[in-house]
N, C-alpha and C positions, 0 to 999 in steps of 0.2 A: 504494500500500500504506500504511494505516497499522497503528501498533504498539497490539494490543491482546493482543495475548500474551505471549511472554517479557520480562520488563525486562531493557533496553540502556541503557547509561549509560559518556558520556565521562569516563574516570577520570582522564586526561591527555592534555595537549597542550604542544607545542615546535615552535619556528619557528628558523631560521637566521635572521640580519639580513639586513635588507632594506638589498641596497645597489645602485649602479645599474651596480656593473660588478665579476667576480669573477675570479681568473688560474686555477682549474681546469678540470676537464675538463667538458665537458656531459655525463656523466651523474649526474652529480650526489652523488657519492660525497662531497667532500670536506665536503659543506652537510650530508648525512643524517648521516653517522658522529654530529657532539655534538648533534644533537637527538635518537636514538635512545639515546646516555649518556645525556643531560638525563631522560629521561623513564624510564630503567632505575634513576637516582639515586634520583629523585620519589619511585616507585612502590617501590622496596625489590625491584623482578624483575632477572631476566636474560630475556636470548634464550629461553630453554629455556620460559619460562612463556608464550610468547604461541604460542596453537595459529594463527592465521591471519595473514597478512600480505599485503596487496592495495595496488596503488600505482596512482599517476595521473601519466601525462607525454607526450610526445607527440614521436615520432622525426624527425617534421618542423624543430621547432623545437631539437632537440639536432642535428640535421643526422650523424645515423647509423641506420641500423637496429639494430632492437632494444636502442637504448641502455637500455632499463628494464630489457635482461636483466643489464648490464654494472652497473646502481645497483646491485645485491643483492650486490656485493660489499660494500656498508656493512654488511648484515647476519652476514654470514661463512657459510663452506662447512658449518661444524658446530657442533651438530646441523643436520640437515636441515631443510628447510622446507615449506611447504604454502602454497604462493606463488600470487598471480592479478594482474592489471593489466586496467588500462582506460585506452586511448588516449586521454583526455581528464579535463579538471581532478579531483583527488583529491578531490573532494564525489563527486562518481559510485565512485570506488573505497570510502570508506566507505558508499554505498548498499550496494553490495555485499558487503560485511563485515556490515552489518548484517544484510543476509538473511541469510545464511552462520550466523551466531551466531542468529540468528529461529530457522532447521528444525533447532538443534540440532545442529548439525557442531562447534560449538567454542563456548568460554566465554572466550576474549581473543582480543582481533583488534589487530594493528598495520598503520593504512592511513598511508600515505605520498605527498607530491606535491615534487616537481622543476622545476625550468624555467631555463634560462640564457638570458634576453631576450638579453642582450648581445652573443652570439654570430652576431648577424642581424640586417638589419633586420623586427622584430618586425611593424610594418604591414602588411610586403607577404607574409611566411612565411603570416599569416593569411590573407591570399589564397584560400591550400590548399584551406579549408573548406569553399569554395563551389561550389557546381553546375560542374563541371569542362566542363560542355561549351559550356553559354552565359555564366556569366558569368565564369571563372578568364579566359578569352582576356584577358578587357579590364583584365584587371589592376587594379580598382577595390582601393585598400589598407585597413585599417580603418579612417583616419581619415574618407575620404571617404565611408564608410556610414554613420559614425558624424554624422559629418555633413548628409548626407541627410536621417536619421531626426529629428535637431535643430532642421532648418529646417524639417522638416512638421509638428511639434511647436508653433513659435512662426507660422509660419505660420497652423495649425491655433488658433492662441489658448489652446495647451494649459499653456504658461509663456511665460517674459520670458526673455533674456539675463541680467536680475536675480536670477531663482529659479537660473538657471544659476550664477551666481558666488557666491549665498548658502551652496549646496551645497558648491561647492569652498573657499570660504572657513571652512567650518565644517571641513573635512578637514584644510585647513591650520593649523586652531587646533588638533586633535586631536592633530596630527603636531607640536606644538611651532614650528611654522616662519610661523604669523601675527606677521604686523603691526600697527600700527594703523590702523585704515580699511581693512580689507581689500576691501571687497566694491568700493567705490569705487576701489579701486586696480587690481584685477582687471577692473574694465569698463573700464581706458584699455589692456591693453595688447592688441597688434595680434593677427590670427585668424592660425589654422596651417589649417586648414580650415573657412572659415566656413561656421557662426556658430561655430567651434569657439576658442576661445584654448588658448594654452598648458595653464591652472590646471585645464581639462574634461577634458583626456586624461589617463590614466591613466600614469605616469613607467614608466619600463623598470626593471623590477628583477630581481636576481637571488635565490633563493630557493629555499627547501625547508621544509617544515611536513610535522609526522606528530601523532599520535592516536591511543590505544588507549582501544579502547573494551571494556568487560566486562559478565557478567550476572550480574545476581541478587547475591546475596550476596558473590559474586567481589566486585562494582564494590562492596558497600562496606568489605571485608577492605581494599582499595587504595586508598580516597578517601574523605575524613572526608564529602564533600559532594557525591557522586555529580552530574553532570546528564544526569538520564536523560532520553534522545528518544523522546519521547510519539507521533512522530508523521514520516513522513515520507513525500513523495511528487514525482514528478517526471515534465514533463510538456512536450510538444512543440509548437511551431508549426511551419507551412510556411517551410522552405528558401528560398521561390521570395520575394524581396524584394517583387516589385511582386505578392504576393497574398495582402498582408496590409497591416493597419492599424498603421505605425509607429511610433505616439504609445502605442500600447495595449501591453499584455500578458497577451491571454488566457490563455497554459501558467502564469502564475505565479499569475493569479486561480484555475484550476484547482486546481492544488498546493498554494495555500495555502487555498482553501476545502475541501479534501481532508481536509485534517491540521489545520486550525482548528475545521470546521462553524459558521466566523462569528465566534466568538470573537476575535475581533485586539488585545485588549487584551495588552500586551507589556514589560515591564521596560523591556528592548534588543531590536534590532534589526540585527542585524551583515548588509546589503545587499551584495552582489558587482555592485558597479557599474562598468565601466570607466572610463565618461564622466558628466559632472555630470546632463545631463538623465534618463539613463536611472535614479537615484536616485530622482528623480520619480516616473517612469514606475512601476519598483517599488512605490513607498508608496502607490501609489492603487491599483493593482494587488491587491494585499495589504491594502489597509484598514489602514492602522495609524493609531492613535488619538492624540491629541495625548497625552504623556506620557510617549512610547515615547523612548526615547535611540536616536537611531539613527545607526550606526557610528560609537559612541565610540570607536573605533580608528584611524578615520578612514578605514578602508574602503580599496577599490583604489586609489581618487584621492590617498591616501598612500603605499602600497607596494602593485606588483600585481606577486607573483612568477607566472610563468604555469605553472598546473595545479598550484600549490599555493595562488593567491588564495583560490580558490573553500573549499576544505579550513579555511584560517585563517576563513573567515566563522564557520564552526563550531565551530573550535577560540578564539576568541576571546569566541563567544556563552557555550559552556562556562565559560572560563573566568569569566564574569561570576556564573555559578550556584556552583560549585565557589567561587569567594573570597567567596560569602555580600552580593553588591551587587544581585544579582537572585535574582526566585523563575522568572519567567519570562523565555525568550527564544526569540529568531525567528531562523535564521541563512537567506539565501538564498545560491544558488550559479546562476551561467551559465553556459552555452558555447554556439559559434556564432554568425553573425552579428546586432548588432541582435538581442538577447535569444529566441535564436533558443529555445535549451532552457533549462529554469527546474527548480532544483529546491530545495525549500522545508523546514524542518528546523525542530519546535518540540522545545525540551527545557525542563523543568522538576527544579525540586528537588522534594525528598523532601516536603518541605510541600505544596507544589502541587501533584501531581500528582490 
């Protein structure tokens, strides 16, 4: 789908810290409560003003059923609400919101995402996601897909170990936490899954990120500098690991030729990367042009809270538009294994559009 009819534009966004270990409960109440204040502060609303509310998080990894029903205690029992969820990262629940506000059901959406890594080992919970009948048995964990797909990569000639560290070392300058010499410093230290080191995987964090998004005149009563989403589309490859081509990604060349038609020129670029190569993978994917800043945030490889990473790619492209440093921006979102689903998100300012 892209947006050629109603304007949708993110008026606000708020993340919890990103931190790699939290003492409350998995479902995530204790992270959502000051980022839905943060963002009722912002914005001058309450509760009352937002018709929609759709969230992303995944029972598996909170290790309860229906813990998404138990977060809406962040939001309180009244007024009532008009509530939906989607078992996977909070980019697919603002797709959802967006449609929602598209056919004219509502004129404010608050989407929301969750995840308590810490509570599990996070490699192997992901496990889950995979073809339960051939491949969950063998208990392959993310690192060593991740891995796989790495070594078919530099196998394949498609990057270096160098382009690999280049990546991470650029996330770790974003995050404040480079050195000197990084890239050089990062090729000596030892693999956790080769060709994987430490600095390519993505750190365990815990976290929550929300976004309201509005139409039309709403989003500019509430935001001096709306970034409204021009465009968005999402899109699938095969499940089946060995019947695809692991260095590529065709759903995300789809998605983003979807909601581009080719255009790739980009301010920023906010990528949902877990691991350093798959950043690659992405930006060739995608076409993006020398010039592009891509995850000046520093991306997963800096903080990857799970089912709200995806949601921050967006909420972080926004905010590049909204604080007037971009006209244009790209946010990408994944889930599943090895960039299994890709879903791609251009917003523009009011200038640009």
């Amino acid at each position: 789908m892209t947006d050629h009819g109603t304007d949708i534009a993110v008026v606000g966004f708020a993340h919890a810290p990103h931190v790699p270990e939290t003492f409350g409960t998995t479902n995530g109440v204790e992270m959502l409560v000051p980022c839905f204040q943060q963002l009722y502060r912002q914005l001058g609303i309450t509760k009352s003003d937002i018709d929609f509310w759709c969230s992303g998080s995944s029972d598996y990894l909170a290790g309860r059923a229906f813990s998404f029903i138990s977060a809406i205690d962040a939001i309180g029992a009244v007024p009532p609400i008009n509530e939906s969820h989607v078992e996977m990262d909070a980019a697919w629940a603002l797709y959802e919101a967006w449609v929602k506000l598209r056919s004219g059901q509502a004129e404010t959406a608050l989407v929301y995402g969750f995840g308590k890594s810490s509570a599990g080992t996070l490699r192997q919970v992901l496990t889950m996601q995979l073809d339960p009948y051939l491949v969950t048995p063998l208990w392959p964990d993310a690192w060593s897909i991740a891995g796989l797909q790495a070594r078919a990569g530099l196998d394949a000639g498609r990057w270096t170990e160098r382009d690999m560290a280049a990546v991470a070392a650029a996330a770790l300058a974003a995050d404040g936490r480079s050195t000197g010499g990084p890239v050089e410093s990062l090729l000596d230290a030892p693999y956790i899954a080769d060709p994987l080191r430490a600095h390519d995987v993505a750190p365990i964090t815990d976290g929550a990120a929300a976004i309201v998004l509005a139409i039309g005149d709403r989003a500019r009563e509430l935001c001096e500098r709306p970034a409204w989403i021009t465009g968005m589309a999402h899109r699938v490859d095969t499940p089946v690991l060995g019947a695809r081509d692991l260095t590529v990604s065709p759903s995300t060349s789809a998605a983003a030729q979807a909601v581009t038609g080719g255009d790739t020129q980009f301010d920023v670029a906010e990528l949902h990367a877990p691991f350093s190569h798959q950043q690659l993978i992405l930006a060739e994917a995608i076409g993006l042009k020398n010039g592009t800043k891509v995850n000046p945030s520093g991306g997963a490889l800096a903080a990857n809270p799970m089912f709200a990473a995806g949601l921050e790619r967006i909420g972080f492209a926004a905010n590049a538009i909204m604080d007037g440093s971009a006209n244009r921006a790209l946010a990408h979102a994944t889930s599943g294994p090895a960039l299994q689903q890709n879903l791609v998100t251009v917003l523009d300012s009011e200038a640009s559009r």
